[in-house]
Phi, psi and omega in degrees: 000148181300132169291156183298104168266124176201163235236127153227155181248093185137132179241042204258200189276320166306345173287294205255343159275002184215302189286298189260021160262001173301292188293330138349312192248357180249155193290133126123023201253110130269136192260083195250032148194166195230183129226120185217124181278357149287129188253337170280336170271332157333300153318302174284346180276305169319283175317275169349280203243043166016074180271125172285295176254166173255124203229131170248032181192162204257005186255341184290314201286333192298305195306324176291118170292332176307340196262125180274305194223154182225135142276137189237153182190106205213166160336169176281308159285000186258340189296315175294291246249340145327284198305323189270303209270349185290318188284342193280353167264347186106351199257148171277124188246144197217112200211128190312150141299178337261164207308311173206161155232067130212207204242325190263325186277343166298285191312304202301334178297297185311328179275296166357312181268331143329301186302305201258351168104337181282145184232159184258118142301093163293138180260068168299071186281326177340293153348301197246022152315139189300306172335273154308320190302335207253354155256010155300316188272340158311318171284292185334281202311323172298329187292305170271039154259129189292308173346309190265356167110174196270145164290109174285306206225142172198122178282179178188074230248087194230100159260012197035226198129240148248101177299357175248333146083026168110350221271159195280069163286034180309275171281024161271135162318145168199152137268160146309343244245151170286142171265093216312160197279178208242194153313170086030067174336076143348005153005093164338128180287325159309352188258158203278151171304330197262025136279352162302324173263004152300309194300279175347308180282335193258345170293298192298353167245337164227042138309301187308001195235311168294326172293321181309337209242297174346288169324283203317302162283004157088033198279347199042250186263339196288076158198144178223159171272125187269321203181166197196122171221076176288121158238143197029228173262048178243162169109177186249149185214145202235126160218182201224099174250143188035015167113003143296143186271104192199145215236163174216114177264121169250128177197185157202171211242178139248118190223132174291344198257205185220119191250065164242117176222163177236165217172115181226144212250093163280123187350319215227046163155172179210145159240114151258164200223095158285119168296137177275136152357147203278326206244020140335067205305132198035058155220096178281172184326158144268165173234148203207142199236117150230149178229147186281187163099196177313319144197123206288135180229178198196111168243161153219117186256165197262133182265147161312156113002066174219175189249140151278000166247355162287327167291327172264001167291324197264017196261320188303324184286297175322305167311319202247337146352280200262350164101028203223140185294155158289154175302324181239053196279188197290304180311318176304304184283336170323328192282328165317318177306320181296310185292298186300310157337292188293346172282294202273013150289310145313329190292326208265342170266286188357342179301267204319345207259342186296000000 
């Protein structure tokens, strides 16, 4: 097959310490343009990892007819409004979470990808951790057992800790050069200014945890938010997915680990999941299986040895390869934008009501 021509926009750290050495390194990737509005760092990145051009803005790269698909990694609003003029161009975008943080700034990505043929990846690596799959696959199997019973409960338990686990930041590049201000924060126009850096922190640390308890129950759009007990992005929030009960408790900790694990309950059995440090290399989740009855077995079974962000690097190449859809496209995330909108529309009248 010809190889993928691809793009990336951003030399910041999730760039140059994770994305683009994935893509970089997989058969059949070629890296034939970079955009960096630092222009000296741009430079040392493009040599280091042999980007045939240089750019200095992602509105320079729309134009090259050669770039097939771009990965991006940018502010949180600016990283969306990147993603919406790359697809309205036609180019497959591969992009940091989270997707947008509002509702108004998803859909506008979205009617963007409808106008121009480009689709969105979110890079939700959880999804493609070794680990979830195989209790992704575990659930499936429970859903169609009559035994185990209907799902009542699914815990989501993210108290962080230390997510980089050691890791070699070593060889990233840096300059002095400032790092130019960015768009404008897109904001729900409705959330009070003095909820901004609540909404923001708890969006950028626990998407991933909400998209994740999503998956695993198969819920899609089918979730609404129940109750909400917030104090800055600490506390617990209840929603009701696909007709389940189910919690996502956020706090943190100073833990040398990663104090995350998730859990859905079935009568007569459960699957859980411990998450490994998000940049741990090659250790996916552990998993742990029990089914009830007459004889009870308690499995954990062992996933390879893989990385989950190497893995959604090789599912995205694959995917717009063969034309299949993504696991974590942009319609499927939209309902996260949604969801976290609708905890601080409760959060902000609870204020208000004090």
């Amino acid at each position: 097959m010809a190889p993928m021509k691809f793009a990336y926009v951003g030399c910041g750290g999730m760039g140059q310490g994770v994305h683009i050495p994935n893509f970089a390194t997989i058969a059949g990737v070629e890296l034939v343009a970079l955009a960096e509005i630092r222009p000296k760092l741009g430079e040392l990145v493009q040599k280091r990892w042999g980007f045939r051009k240089l750019y200095r803005s992602h509105l320079d790269l729309i134009g090259d007819p050669e770039v097939e698909a771009v990965g991006v990694s940018a502010g949180m609003t600016a990283q969306g409004e990147i993603a919406r003029d790359l697809v309205r161009a036609g180019k497959h975008v591969f992009m940091e979470k989270p997707m947008a943080i509002s509702v108004a700034q998803a859909e506008d990505m979205l009617e963007a990808s409808r106008a121009g043929g480009g689709r969105i990846m979110v890079a939700y690596m959880k999804r493609y951790d070794a680990g979830n799959e195989i209790a992704k696959q575990c659930l499936e199997e429970f859903l169609q057992d009559e035994k185990m019973g209907k799902p009542f409960y699914a815990r989501q338990h993210g108290f962080c800790g230390d997510w980089l686990a050691n890791y070699d930041w070593a060889g990233a590049l840096s300059t002095n050069e400032p790092y130019p201000s960015g768009p404008a924060e897109r904001y729900p126009d409705w959330l009070p200014e003095s909820l901004y850096d609540d909404y923001i922190n708890y969006l950028q640390q626990w998407t991933h945890n909400l998209n994740l308890l999503r998956w695993f129950l198969d819920a899609g759009d089918d979730v609404k938010v129940a109750w909400v007990d917030l104090t800055g992005d600490t506390g617990v929030v209840g929603f009701h997915m696909k007709g389940v009960r189910a919690i996502i408790e956020s706090g943190g900790v100073s833990y040398h680990g990663w104090e995350e694990h998730t859990q859905v309950y079935f009568p007569n059995g459960w699957v859980r999941v411990a998450s490994p440090p998000l940049l741990l290399k090659n250790v996916p989740a552990l998993v742990e299986i029990y089914r009830a009855g007459d004889v009870q077995e308690h499995i954990h079974p062992v996933p390879s040895w893989s990385w989950a962000y190497r893995r959604e690097a090789e599912h995205f190449v694959d995917a717009v390869r063969d034309k299949r859809p993504f696991r974590s496209g942009a319609e499927d995330t939209l309902t996260d934008v949604r969801l976290f909108e609708e905890v601080f529309k409760i959060r902000a009248k609870q204020l208000k009501r004090r």
